[in-house]
N, C-alpha and C positions, 0 to 999 in steps of 0.2 A: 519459198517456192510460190509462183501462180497456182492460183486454186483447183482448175482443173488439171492441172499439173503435179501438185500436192494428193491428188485423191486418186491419179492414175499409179503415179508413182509409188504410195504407200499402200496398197493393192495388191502389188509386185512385193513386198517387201525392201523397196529404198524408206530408210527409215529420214524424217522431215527435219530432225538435228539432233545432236546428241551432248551429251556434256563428257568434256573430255577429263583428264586428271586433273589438272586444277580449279576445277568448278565450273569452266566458262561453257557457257552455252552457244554449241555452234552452230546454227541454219544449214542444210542442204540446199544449196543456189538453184538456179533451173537448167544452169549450164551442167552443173553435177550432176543433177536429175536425169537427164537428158544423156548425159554421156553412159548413164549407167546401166540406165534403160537400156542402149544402143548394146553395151555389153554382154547384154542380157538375148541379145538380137532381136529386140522389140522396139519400136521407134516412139513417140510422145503423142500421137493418137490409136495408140494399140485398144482394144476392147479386153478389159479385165476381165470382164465376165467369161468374154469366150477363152481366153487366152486361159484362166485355171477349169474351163469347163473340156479342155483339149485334154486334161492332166490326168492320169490317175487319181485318184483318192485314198489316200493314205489310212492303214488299220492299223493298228498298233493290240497286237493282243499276246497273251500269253501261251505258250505251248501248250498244247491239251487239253485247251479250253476252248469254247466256241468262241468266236470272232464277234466282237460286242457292235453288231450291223444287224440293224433291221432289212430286208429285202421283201420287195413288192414286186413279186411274179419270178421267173424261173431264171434260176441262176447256175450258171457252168466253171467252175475251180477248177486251176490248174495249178498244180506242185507244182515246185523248181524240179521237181525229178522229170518234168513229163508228165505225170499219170493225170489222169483228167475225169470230170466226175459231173454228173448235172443232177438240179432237183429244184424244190422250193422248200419255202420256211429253214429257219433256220442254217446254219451254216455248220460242217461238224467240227470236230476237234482238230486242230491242227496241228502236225509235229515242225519240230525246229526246221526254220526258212524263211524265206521270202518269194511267196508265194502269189498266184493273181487270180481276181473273178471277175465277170461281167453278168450284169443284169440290167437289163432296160435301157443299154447305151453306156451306162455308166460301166467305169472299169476301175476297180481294185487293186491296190497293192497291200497283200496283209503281211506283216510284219509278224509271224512269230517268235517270239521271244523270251527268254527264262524271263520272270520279274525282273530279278538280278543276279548278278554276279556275287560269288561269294569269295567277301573278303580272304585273305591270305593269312596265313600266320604267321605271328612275329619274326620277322630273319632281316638279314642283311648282305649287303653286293657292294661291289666296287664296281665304279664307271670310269673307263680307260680311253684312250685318245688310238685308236685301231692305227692310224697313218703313223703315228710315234715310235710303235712299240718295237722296231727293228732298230740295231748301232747302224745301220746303214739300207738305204733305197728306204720303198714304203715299208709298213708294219704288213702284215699278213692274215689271212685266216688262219696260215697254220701257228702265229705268233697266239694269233686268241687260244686257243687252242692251248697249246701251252702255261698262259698264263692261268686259263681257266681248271685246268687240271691242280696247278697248284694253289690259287685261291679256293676251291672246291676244300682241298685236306685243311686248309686253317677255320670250314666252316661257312664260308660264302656261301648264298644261297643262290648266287646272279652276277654275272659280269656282264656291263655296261658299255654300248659303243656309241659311236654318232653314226648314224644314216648311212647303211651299204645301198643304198639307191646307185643306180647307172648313170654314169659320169659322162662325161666327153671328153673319153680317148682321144681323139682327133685333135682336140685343142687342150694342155696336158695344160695349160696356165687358169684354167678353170676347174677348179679342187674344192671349191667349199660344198662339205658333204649335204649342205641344207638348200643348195641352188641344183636339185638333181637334172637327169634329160629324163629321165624314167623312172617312178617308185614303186612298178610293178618288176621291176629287169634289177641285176645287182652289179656293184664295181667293180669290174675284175680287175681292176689296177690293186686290188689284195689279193691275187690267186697266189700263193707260192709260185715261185719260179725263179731260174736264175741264182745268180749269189750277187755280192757287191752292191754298189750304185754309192749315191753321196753320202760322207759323212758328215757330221758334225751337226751342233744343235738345232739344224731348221734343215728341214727338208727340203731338194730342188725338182719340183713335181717337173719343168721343163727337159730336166733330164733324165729324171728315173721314171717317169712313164715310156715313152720311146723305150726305154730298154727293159723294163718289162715286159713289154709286148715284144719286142726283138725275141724276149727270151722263152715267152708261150708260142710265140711264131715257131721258133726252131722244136718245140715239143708236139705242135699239132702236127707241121710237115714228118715227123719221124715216125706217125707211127700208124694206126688201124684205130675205130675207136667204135668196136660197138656197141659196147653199154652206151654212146653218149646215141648212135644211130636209134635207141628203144625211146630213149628218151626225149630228144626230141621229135619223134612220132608223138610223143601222150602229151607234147607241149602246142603243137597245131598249129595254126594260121599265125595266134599270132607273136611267135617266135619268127618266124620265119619275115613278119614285117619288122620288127626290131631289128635284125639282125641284117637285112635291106636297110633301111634308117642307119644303121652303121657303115655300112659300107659307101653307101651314098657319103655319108660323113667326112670320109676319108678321100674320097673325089672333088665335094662339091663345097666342103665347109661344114664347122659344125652346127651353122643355124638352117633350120631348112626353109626359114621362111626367105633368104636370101640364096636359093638354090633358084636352078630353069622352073620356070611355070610349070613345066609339064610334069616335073619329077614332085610337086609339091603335096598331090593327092596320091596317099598308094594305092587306092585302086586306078587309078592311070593307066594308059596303053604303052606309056614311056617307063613305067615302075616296072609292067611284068617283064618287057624285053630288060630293062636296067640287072632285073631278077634273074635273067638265065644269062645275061654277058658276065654278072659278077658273081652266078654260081659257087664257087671256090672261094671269094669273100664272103658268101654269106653261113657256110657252113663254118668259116675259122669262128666268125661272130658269133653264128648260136652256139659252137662247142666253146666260145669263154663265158658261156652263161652257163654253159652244163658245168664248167669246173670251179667255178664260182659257187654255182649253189650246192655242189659233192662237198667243198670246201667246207664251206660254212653247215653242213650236215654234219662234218665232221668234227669240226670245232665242237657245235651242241653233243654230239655227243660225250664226247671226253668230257663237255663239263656238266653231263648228267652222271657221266659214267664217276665224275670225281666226287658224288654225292652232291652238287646243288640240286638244289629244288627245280630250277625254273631252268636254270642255265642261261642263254643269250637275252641279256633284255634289249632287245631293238630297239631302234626311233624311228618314227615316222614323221617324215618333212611335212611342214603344212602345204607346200604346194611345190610344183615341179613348174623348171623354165617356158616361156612362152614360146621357146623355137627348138624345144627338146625335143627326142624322140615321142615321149606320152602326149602332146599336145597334135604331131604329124599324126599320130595311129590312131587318136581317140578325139580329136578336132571338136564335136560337137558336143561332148561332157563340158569343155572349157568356156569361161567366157572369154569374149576376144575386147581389146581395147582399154583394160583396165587390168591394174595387179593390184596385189595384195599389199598391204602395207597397214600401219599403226597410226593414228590420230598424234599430235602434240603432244608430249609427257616431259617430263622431269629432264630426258636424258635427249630428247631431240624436239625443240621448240617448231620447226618446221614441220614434223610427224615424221614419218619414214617410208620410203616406198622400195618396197623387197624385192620385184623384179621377177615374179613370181604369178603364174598365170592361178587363177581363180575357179575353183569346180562352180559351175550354174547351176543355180536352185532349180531350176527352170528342167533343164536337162538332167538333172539326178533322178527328179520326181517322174519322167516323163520315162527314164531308161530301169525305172524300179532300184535305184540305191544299186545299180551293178556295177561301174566307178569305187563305188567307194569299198564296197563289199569283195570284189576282187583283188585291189589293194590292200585293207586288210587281211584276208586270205593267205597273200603270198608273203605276208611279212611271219605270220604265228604259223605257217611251215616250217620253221626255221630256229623260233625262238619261243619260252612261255613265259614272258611277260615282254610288254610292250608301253612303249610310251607314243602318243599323239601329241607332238609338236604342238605347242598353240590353240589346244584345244576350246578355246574362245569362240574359234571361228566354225565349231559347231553351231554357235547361236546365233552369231550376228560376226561377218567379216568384213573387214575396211577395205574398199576398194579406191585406189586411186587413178583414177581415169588421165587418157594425155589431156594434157593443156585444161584440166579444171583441178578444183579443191576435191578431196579424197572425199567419202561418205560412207553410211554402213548400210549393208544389204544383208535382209533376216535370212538365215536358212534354216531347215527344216528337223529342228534340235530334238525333237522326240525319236522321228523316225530314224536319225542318224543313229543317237544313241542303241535306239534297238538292233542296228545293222548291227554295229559295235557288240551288241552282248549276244545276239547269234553267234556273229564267229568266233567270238572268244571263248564261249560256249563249245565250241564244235571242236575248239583247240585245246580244250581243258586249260583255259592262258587267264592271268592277269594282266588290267589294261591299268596306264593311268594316263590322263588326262594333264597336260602343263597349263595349267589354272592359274599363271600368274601375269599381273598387268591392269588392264581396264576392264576387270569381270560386268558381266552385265548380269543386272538384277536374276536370281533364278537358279541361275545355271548350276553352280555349287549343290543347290538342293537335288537336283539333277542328276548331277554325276552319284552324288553321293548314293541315292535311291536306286542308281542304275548297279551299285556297284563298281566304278569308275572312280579309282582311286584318286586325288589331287596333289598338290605337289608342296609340301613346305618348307621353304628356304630360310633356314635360320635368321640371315642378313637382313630377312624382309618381317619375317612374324614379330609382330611389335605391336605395345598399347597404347605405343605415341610416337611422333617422328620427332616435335619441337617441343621441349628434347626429348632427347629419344630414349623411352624405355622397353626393353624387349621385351617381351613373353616366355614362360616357362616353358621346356618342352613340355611335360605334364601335361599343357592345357591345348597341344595341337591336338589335329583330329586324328580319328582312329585310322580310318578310311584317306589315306594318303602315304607317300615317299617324303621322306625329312632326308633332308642336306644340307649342311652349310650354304653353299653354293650351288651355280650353273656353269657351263660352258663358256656362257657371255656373263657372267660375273668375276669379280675379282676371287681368285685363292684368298686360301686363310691370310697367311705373311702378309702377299702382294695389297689386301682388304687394309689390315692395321697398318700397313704403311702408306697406301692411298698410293700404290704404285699406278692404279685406274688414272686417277685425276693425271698426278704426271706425265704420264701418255696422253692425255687430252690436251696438257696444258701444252705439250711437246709439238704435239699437230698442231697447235692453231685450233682446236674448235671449242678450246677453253682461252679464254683471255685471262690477263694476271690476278685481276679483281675478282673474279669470278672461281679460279682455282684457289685461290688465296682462303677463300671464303668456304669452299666443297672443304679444303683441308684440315681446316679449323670445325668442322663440321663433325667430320671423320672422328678425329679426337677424342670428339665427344662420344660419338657412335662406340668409339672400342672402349671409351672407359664403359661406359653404359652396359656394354656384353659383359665384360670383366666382372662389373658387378654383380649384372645376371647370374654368371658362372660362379661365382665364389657364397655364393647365398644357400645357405647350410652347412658351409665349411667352417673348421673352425681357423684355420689358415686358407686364408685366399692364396689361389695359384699363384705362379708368374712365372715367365718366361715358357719355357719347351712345357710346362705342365700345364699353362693355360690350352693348349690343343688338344692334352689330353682330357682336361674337363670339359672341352666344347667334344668333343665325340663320343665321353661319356655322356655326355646329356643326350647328344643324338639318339644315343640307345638307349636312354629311360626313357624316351620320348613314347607317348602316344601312338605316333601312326606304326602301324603292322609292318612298315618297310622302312631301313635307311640305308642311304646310298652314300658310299663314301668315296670321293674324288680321290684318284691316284696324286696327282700334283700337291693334295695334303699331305699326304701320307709321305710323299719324298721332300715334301716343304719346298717346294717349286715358287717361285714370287710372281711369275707373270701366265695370265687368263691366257685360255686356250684361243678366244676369240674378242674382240674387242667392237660390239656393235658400230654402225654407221663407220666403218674403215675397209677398206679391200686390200690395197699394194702396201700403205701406209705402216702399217701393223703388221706383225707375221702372224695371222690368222690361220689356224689347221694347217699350222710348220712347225711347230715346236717339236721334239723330239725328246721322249724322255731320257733323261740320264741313267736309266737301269733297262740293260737289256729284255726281253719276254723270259727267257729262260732262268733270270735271277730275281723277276718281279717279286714273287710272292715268297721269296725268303728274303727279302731284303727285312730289315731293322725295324722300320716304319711301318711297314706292311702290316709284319707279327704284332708289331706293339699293338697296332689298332685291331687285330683280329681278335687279342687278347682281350681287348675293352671292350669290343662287341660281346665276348661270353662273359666277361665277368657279369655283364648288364644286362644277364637274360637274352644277346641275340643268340 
């Protein structure tokens, strides 16, 4: 970058280049520079100074404690509760929140906060695919629910979904749980309802949404509903804009950025009238939020009630669509003209651009962390433990701007973190953080200290790639979830047979020389685990007993938590999700082969639940 470009830029947080996974060091252009800024809704003679002197000022302190701020003349605090208080010297103790002060112009945001979060004790959960788990239409809340009851009696501590964020009903060909329109709002395309819809191994979201809703439709028309009339009174304003944003959806399309001018801000004169002509729309929409979130109330509890610990482990998406409903209602949290996306790596030489609107540094700091802290909120009502998507992009996020090269913009990784152990705090919940990829220097110490448990992936923990020798589980960290796998990873089987590569090789974004060479790779990779696994034995595994010493080791493993993938456990061969593919791949279609109701007594299940206690989970 130009120099007075380079020192505005890095300022703001556009960091001046980065080294991506394979060592190479890449410059931020000024055309990225620029685009990013812009993102940021600042242009390339913005004033730095004034620009962080507009901001709050960040406290980060402990609950109880005074707020480690000197103050020069008389200063006036405000809880998040309201109550409000003035004085000088010192500041007093402050209970759990995020709270504000002003003195001399200057304005506050204090972060109270426990230190940390306290670790969890050793247990174990299984992570399920929610859209699967029905022989026919989608999987259910009331399917979780079920399964969760009966993985509770084998000892689960946690059952595992993908992202209930709020979908786009209106356009039912748009299902990937991690491209949501809202991660404050939930899918009702899992409410129970209805019977039937499609069979067989891959789900047809084009026809069994439409007839899920056909079939909550004919349940709202029938009947009186005033539990849901209390509730959404205590849900307020902005329920009732979600649920406008829906309806609108259904008239106008489900991007709103390609809807009339006038419908495009809700507070508009054409929204409030749109608001009493689609009256009757908009309470069907907010009563499939109320049966949605009674659902998944229910679910948690049957799988408290079956003795887990934590019961629902959530996910949280790292970012919601740029023309969803969260971007329409909360517009100025976001940045506009740049997504989220990954640098170069291993698996996509070009990087990757996720389609995914981007929280502003800018506007979190400006709005005191109430973005993020409400979204968290509404997720650990629901669930006690949770995972953070990509939790990288606490520290620094890669934005890919139109028509330039992608770059990374810092955010504001202390204060996040503290938002983060407030609520989790407040929710008696465990957090964990998906730590894996391009970590930047820090971060790990971080989470760790925050109590923000990390993520270890068997496939990946390793002392060497060429060639490749693995790590004992023994020597993972305490302070994290162990799993073979991910969602976007190959299953066990599908891993030792490099069914991954074959799909690549299959699409075209693998050539013959190049698979030829991943496979022969592979090989090596399983004999290497093989060894791993058989090191203290005095017969090494093989065949159906090699799975069972890789999920024995999971459970002698180090960290406090393992997550065991259902598609192991029923030996499933192909990944739920197959990065940089959409139509190509059946991505979040697969369907399991065992019904909710026979999940957890199936064969595989038991075996694995038994390995878990024999090995102390």
């Amino acid at each position: 970058m130009s120099e007075p470009l380079l020192q505005l830029a890095e300022s703001l947080g556009v960091a001046s280049s980065y080294i991506d996974m394979t060592g190479q060091i890449r410059p931020t252009s000024d055309a990225t520079a620029q685009a990013l800024l812009a993102a940021m809704g600042l242009d390339a003679v913005a004033d730095p100074q004034a620009v962080q002197a507009a901001l709050p000022q960040d406290v980060i302190c402990t609950v109880g404690r005074t707020p480690p701020l000197t103050l020069a003349g008389r200063w006036e605090l405000t809880l998040e509760t309201g109550e409000t208080s003035e004085g000088t010297g010192p500041l007093p103790a402050l209970p759990l929140g995020i709270h504000s002060a002003t003195c001399a112009g200057q304005r506050y945001t204090l972060l109270a906060a426990p230190a940390a979060l306290p670790l969890p004790p050793r247990s174990w959960g299984m992570v399920v695919p929610l859209y699967g788990l029905s022989p026919q239409g989608i999987g259910s809340y009331g399917d979780l629910g079920t399964v969760a009851e009966g993985l509770g009696a084998q000892g689960a501590a946690f059952l595992g979904l993908n992202p209930v964020h709020a979908g786009f009903p209106a356009a039912p060909d748009l299902f990937s749980p991690y491209t949501p329109s809202h991660r404050r709002r939930l899918n009702v395309m899992h409410v129970p309802a209805g019977a039937g819809g499609s069979a067989g191994p891959l789900l047809d979201y084009p026809a069994d949404v439409p007839a899920r809703l056909s079939a909550l439709r004919a349940e709202f028309d029938a009947g009186t509903h005033p539990a849901f009339d209390h509730w959404a009174r205590a849900e307020g304003d902005s329920l009732q804009r979600f649920a406008l944003h829906q309806a609108l959806s259904f008239r106008h399309g489900a991007f709103w950025e390609a809807w009339p001018a006038a419908l495009r801000d809700p507070a508009s004169p054409d929204c409030a009238r749109a608001a009493q002509e689609l009256a009757t729309e908009l309470r069907f929409h907010a009563w499939l939020q109320y049966r949605a979130e009674t659902a998944l109330e229910q679910a948690q509890a049957r799988a408290r009630g079956a003795g887990m610990r934590f019961g629902l482990y959530l996910d949280l998406a790292v970012g919601t669509h740029p023309s969803g409903a969260e971007t329409w209602e909360d517009r100025d949290s976001f940045a506009h003209g740049a997504s989220l996306g990954a640098p170069p790596d291993a698996f996509s030489a070009d990087g990757q651009n996720w389609g995914l609107a981007p929280l502003n540094p800018l506007a979190l700091r400006a709005r005191a962390y109430a973005p993020l802290a409400e979204t968290l909120r509404r997720q650990l009502r629901l669930a006690g433990l949770l995972r953070i998507d990509h939790i990288l992009g606490f520290d620094r996020a890669f934005w890919v701007p139109q028509g330039a090269p992608g770059g990374y913009v810092t955010m504001p990784r202390e204060a996040m973190l503290a938002v983060v152990r407030i609520e989790a705090a407040r929710a008696r919940a465990t957090v964990v953080g998906e730590d894996l990829g391009n970590i930047p220097d820090g971060l790990r110490g971080s989470l760790k200290a925050s109590g923000v448990l990390g993520c270890r992936v068997m496939m990946f923990e390793r002392t060497g790639w060429h060639p490749p020798r693995f790590r004992r589980p023994g020597a993972y960290d305490a302070a994290a979830i162990a799993s073979f796998s991910t969602h976007d990873l190959p299953n066990w089987d599908g891993w030792r047979a490099g069914r991954d590569i074959d799909a690549r090789a299959r699409l075209g974004s693998l050539g013959p020389e190049a698979a030829a060479d991943q496979a022969a790779h592979r090989r090596d990779e399983v004999a290497a685990l093989d060894a791993m696994l058989a090191e203290g034995t005095a017969t090494p595994p093989q065949g159906d007993a090699l799975a069972d010493a890789m999920h024995a080791a999971l459970a002698r493993s180090r960290s406090r938590l393992v997550a065991v993938q259902i598609e192991n456990a029923l030996r499933m061969p192909d990944q739920p999700n197959l990065p940089g593919t959409v139509g190509e791949y059946p991505n979040w279609r697969q369907r399991l082969p065992v019904p909710s109701a026979a999940l957890a007594g199936h064969a595989g299940v038991t075996h694995i639940a038994q390995i878990m206690r024999t090995n102390g989970r």
